[in-house]
C-alpha positions in Angstrom: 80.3 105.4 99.4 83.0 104.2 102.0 83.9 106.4 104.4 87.3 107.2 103.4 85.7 108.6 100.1 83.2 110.1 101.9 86.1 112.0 104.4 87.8 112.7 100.9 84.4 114.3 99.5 83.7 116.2 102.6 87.3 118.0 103.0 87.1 118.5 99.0 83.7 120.5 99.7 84.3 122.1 102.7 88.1 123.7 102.4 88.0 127.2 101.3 90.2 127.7 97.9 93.4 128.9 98.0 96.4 129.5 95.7 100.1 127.8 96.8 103.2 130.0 96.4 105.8 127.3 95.8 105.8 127.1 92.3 106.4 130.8 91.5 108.7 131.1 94.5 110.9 128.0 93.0 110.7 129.8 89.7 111.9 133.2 90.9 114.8 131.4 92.9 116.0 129.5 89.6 116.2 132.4 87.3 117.2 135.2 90.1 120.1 132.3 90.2 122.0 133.1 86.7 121.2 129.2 85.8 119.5 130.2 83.0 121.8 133.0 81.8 122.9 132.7 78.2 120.5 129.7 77.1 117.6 130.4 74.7 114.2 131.1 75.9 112.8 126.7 75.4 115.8 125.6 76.8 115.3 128.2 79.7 112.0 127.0 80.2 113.3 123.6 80.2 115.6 124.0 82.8 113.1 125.8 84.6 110.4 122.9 84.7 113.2 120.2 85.4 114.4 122.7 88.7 110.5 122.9 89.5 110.6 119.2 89.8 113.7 118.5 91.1 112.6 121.0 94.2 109.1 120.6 94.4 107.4 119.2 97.6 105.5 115.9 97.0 102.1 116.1 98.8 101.1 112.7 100.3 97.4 114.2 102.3 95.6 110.9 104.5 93.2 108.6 102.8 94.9 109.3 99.1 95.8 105.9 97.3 96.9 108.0 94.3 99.5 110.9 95.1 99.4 113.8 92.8 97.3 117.0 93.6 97.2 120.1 91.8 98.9 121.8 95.3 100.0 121.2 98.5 96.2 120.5 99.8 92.9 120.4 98.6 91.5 123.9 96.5 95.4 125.0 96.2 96.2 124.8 93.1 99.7 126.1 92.2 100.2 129.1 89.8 101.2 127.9 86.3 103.9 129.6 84.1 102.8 131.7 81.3 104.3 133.2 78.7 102.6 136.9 77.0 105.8 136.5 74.8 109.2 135.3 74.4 110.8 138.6 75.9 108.3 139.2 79.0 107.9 136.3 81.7 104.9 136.7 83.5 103.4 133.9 86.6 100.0 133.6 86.4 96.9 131.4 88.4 94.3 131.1 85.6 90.5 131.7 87.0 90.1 128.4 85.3 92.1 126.9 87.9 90.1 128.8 90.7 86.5 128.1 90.0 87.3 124.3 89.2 88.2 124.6 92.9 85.4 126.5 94.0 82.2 124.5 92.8 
């Protein structure tokens, strides 16, 4: 292995898992905002993921030639929106995402 993949391996390994806030704090700003007032429930959610993207921050972390993580470092994933039903909005960080990040 190179070294950079090698650095890339070790910090995977040896960062302690956590869970980044930005996503559900982006999401209670939009709808605490009225934007989605009025519209149905997909086009809420619509508008929802387009403000999540329009104000999310990019992570660019050294040695990366592809950009993209699940968070804002390594084993910090960002909660995903889920929905129990169409009435009740609930944010939630699936265990899935957790343990993928933990082995």
């Amino acid at each position: 292995m190179t070294d950079r993949i090698n650095k890339l391996r070790r910090e995977s390994l040896d960062t302690v898992p956590t869970v980044s806030s930005e996503r559900g704090a982006l999401l209670t700003e939009f709808y605490t905002s009225g934007q989605s007032d009025g519209f149905s429930t997909p086009v809420q959610r619509a508008k929802a993921f387009y403000y999540i993207m329009d104000k999310k921050e990019l992570a660019f972390c050294d040695g990366e030639l592809i950009v993209g993580e699940r968070g804002p470092k390594a084993k910090a994933p960002q909660p995903t929106q889920r929905y129990a039903s169409t009435q009740k909005k609930t944010l939630t960080c699936s265990t899935a995402d957790l343990n993928a990040h933990s082995k």
